[in-house]
N, CA and C atoms as a LAMMPS dump frame, in Angstrom:
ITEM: TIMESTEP
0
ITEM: NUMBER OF ATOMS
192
ITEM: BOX BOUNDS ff ff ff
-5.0000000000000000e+02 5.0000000000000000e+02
-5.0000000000000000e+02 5.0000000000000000e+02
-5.0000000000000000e+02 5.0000000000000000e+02
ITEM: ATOMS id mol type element x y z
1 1 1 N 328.557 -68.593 42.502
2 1 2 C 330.005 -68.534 42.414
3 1 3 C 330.547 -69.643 41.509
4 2 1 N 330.247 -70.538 41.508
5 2 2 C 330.38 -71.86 40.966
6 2 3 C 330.115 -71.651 39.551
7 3 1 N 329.463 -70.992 39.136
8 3 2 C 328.949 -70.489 37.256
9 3 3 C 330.009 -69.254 37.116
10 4 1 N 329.79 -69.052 37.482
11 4 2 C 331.499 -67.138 37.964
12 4 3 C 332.761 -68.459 37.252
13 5 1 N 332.87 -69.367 38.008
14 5 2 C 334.067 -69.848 38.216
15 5 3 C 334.159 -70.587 36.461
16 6 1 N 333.117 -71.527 36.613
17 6 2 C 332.881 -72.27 35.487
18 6 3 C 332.889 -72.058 34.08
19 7 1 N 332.4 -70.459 34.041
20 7 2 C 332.054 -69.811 32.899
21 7 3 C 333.566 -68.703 32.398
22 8 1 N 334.618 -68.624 33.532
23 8 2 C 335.387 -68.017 33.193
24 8 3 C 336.684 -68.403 33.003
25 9 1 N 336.534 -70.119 33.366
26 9 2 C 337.429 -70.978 33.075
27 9 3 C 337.312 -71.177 31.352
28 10 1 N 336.158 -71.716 30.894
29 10 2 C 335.859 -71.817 29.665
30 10 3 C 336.197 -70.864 29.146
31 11 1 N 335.776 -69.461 29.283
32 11 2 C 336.296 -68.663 28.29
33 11 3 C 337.823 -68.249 28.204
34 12 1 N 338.738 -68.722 29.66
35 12 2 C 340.066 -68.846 29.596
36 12 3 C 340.509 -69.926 28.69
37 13 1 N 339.927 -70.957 28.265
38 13 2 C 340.478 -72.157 27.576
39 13 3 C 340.092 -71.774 26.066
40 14 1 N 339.031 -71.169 25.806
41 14 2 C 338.548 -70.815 24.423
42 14 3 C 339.618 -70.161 23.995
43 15 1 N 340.038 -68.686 24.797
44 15 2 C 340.49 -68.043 24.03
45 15 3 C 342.44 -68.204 24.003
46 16 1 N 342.685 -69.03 25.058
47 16 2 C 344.385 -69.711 24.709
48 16 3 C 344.281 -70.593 23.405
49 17 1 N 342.961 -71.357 23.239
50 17 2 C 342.881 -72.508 21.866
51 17 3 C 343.025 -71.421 20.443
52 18 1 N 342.441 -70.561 20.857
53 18 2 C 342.262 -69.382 19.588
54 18 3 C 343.67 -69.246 19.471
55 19 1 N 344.119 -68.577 20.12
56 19 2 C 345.883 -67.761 20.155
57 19 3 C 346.546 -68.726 19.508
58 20 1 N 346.26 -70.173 20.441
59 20 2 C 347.48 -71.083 19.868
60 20 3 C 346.932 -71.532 18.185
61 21 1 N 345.986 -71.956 17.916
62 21 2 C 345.741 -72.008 16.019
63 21 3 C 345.715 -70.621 15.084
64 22 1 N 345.596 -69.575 15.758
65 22 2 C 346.219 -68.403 15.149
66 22 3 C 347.93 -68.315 14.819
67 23 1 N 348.191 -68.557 16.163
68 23 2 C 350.117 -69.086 15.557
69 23 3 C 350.099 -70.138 14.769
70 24 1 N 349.907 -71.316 15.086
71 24 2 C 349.681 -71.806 13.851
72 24 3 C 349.592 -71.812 12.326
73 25 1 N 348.594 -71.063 12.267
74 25 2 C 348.17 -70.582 10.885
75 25 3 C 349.293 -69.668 10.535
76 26 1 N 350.107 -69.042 11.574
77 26 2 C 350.87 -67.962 10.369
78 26 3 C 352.175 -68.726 10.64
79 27 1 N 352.302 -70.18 10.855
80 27 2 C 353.684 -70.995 10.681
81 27 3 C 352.804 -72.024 9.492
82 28 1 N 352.463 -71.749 8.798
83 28 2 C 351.427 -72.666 7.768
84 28 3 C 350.903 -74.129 8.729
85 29 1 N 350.389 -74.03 9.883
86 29 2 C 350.19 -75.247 10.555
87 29 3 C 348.679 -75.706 10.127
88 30 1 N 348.849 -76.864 10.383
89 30 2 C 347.119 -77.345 10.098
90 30 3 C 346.044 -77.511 11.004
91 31 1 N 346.295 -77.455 11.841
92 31 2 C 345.665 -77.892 13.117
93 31 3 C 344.491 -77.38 13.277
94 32 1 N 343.394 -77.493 14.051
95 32 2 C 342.183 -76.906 14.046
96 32 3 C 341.457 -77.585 14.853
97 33 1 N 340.051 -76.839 15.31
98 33 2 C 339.259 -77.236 16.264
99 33 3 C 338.541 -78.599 15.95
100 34 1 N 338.759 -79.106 16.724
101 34 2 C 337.843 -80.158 17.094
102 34 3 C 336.785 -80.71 17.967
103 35 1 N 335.755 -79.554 18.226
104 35 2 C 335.086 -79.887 19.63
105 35 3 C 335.206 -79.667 20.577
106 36 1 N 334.765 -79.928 21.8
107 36 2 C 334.815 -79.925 22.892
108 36 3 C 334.826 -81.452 23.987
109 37 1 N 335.726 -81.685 25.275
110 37 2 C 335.151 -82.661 25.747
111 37 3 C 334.838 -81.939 27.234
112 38 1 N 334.073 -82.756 27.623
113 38 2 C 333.782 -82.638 28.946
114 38 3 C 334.248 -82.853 30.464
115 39 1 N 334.99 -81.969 30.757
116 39 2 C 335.84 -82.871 32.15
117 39 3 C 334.711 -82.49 33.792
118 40 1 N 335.026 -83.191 34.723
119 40 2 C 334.445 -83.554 35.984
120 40 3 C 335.584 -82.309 36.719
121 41 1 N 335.54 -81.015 37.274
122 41 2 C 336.277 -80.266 38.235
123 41 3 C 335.383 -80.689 39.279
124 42 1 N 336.655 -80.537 40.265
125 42 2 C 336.176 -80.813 41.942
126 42 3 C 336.756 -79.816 42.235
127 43 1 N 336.274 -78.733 42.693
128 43 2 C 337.287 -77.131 43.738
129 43 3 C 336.295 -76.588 44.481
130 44 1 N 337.267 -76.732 45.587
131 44 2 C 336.661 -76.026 46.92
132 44 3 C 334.814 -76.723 47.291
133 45 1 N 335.039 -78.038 47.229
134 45 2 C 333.657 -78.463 48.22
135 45 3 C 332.667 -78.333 46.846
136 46 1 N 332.789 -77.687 45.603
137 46 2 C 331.567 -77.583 44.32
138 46 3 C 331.8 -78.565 43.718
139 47 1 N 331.507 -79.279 42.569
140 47 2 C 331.695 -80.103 41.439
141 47 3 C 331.067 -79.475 40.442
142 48 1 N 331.414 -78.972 38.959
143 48 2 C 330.543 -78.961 37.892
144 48 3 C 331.49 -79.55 36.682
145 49 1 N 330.896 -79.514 35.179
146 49 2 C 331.509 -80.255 34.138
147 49 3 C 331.58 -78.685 33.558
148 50 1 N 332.859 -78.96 32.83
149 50 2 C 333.848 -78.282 31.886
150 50 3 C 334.123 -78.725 30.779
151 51 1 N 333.642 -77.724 29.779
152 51 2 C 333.855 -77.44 28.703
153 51 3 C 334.744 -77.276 28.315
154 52 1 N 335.672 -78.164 27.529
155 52 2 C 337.383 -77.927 27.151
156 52 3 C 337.451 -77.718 25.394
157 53 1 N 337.576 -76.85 24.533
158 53 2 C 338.247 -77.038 23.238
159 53 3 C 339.053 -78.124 23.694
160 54 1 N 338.853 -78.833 22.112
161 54 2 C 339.681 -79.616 21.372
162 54 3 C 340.391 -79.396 20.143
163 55 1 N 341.964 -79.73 19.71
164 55 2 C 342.203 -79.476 18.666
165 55 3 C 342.581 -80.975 17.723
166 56 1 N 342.567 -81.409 16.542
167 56 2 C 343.242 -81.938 15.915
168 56 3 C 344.244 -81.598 15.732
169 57 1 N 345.448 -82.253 15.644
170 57 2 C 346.34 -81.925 15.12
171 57 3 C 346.862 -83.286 13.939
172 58 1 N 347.583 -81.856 12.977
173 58 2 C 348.215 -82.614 11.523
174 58 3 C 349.465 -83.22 12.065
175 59 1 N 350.015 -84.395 12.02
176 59 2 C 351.187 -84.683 12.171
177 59 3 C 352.29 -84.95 10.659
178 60 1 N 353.086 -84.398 10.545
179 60 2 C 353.924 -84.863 9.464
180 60 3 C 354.889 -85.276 9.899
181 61 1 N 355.46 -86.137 9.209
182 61 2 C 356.541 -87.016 9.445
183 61 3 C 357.553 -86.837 8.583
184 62 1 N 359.079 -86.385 8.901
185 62 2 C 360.007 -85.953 8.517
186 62 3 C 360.95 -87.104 7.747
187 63 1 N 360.447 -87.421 6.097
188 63 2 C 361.505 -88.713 5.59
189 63 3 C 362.776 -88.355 5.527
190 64 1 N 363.341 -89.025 5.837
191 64 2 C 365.347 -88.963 5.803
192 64 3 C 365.106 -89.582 4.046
C-alpha cells in the first residue's frame, strides 16, 4: 500500500510540474525543470521518501 501511495503521489506531482511549464511556455516563460528533491512523508503509521520535481525559475525584474 505504501508503494500504491508513494508511486501515485509522484506521478501526481510530475504531471501538475508538466501542466504548470506548459503554461508557461505559451506565456513565453522560462522556467524549467530542475530535478528532483527528496522529502521524508510520515502518513498513517508508514514513512517513505518522495520524489518531488523541481523547477527553476527565471526572474525578471521590472526597471521603472
Amino acid at each position: 500500500m505504501t508503494k500504491l501511495i508513494k508511486d501515485l503521489t509522484e506521478i501526481s506531482l510530475k504531471g501538475e510540474m508538466e501542466a504548470h511549464l506548459n503554461e508557461d511556455s505559451l506565456e513565453e516563460g522560462n522556467n524549467r525543470r530542475n530535478g528532483i528533491s527528496r522529502k521524508q512523508v510520515r502518513t498513517g503509521g508508514v514513512s517513505f521518501l518522495l520524489e518531488v520535481p523541481r523547477e527553476t525559475a527565471i526572474v525578471v525584474l521590472n526597471h521603472k
